[in-house]
C-alpha positions as a printed Julia matrix, in Angstrom:
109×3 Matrix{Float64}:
   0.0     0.0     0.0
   1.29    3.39   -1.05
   1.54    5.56    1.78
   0.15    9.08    1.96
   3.64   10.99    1.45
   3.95    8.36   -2.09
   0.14    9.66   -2.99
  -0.46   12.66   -5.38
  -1.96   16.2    -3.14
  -5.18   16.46   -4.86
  -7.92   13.64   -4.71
  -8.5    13.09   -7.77
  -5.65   12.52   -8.99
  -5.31   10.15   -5.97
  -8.42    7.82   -7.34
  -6.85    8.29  -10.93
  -3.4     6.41   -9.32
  -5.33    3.84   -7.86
  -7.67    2.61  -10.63
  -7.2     5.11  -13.25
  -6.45    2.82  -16.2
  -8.83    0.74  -18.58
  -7.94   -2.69  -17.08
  -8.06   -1.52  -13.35
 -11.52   -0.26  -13.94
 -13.02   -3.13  -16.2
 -11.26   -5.71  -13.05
 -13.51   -3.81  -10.37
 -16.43   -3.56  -12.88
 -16.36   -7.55  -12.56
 -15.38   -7.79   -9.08
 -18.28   -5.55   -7.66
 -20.31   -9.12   -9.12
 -18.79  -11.58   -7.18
 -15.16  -13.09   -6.93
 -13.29  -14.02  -10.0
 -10.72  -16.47  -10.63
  -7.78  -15.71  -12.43
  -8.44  -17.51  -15.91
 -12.03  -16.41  -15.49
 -10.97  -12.7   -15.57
  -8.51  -13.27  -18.1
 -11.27  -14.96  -20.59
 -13.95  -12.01  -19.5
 -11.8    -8.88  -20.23
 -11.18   -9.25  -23.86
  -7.63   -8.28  -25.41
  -5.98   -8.24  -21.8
  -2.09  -10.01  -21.53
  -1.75  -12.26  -19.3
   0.87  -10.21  -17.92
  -0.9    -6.61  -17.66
  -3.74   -9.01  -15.87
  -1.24  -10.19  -13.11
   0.37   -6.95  -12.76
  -2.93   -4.76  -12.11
  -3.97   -7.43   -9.57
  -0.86   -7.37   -7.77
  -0.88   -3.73   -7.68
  -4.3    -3.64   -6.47
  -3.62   -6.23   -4.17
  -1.01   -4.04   -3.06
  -2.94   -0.88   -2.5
  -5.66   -3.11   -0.26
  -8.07   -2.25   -3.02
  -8.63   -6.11   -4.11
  -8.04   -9.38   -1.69
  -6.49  -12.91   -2.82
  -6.99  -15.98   -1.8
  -5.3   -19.24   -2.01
  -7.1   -22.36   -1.35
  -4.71  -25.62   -0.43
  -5.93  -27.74   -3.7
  -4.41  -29.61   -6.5
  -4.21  -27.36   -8.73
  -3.95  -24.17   -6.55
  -7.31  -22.47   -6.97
  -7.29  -18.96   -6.44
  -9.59  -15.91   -5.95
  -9.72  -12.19   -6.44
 -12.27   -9.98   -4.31
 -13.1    -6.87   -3.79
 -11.78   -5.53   -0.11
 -13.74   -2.97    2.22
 -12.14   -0.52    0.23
 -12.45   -1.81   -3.22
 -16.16   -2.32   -1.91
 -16.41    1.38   -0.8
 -15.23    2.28   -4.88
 -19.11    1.0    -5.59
 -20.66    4.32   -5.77
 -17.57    5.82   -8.68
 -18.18    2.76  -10.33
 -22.16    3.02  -10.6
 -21.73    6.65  -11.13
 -19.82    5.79  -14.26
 -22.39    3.25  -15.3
 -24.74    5.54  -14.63
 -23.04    8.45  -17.1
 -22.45    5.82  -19.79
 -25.77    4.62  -20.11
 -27.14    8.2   -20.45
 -24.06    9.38  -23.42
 -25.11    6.25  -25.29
 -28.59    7.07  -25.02
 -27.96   10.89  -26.1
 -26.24    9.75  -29.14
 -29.51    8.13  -30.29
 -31.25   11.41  -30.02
């Protein structure tokens, strides 16, 4: 976790270190649903590496934004959440939602 003296002085640009790229955002988007397995998130976000995947989890692992966990099986089966604070990114997330619904539907005006 990046502490406060690593973190940019206005807000904004705080949130925009923390999840401001395309892949950080679409990996929430499917993690406000439920957990996700690796492969599973790999398969769902279309034209994502395999390597920008594990490096935006383990960077948002890092900043306590997402959880993983390792269950003791053959093969290792392991799962991405959302944490309290990736949780408490909910309302940016539906806010978005909420703006993109309403552009696409002014472009059919």
């Amino acid at each position: 976790m990046k502490t406060k003296e690593e973190l940019p002085d206005c807000p904004v640009a705080t949130t925009v270190s923390l999840i401001g790229n395309k892949w950080k955002l679409l990996i929430l988007r499917n993690l406000l649903a439920r957990p996700w397995r690796f492969n599973e998130l790999h398969k769902n976000l279309e034209g994502i590496s395999q390597k920008v995947l594990t490096e935006s989890l383990r960077q948002m692992e890092s900043d306590g934004i997402i959880t993983r966990t390792v269950y003791p099986e053959v093969p290792p089966h392991v799962e991405y959440a959302l944490s309290e604070l990736g949780e408490s990114m909910r309302p940016i997330l539906d806010s978005m939602q909420t703006w993109g619904k309403s552009y696409k539907a002014s472009l059919d005006k």
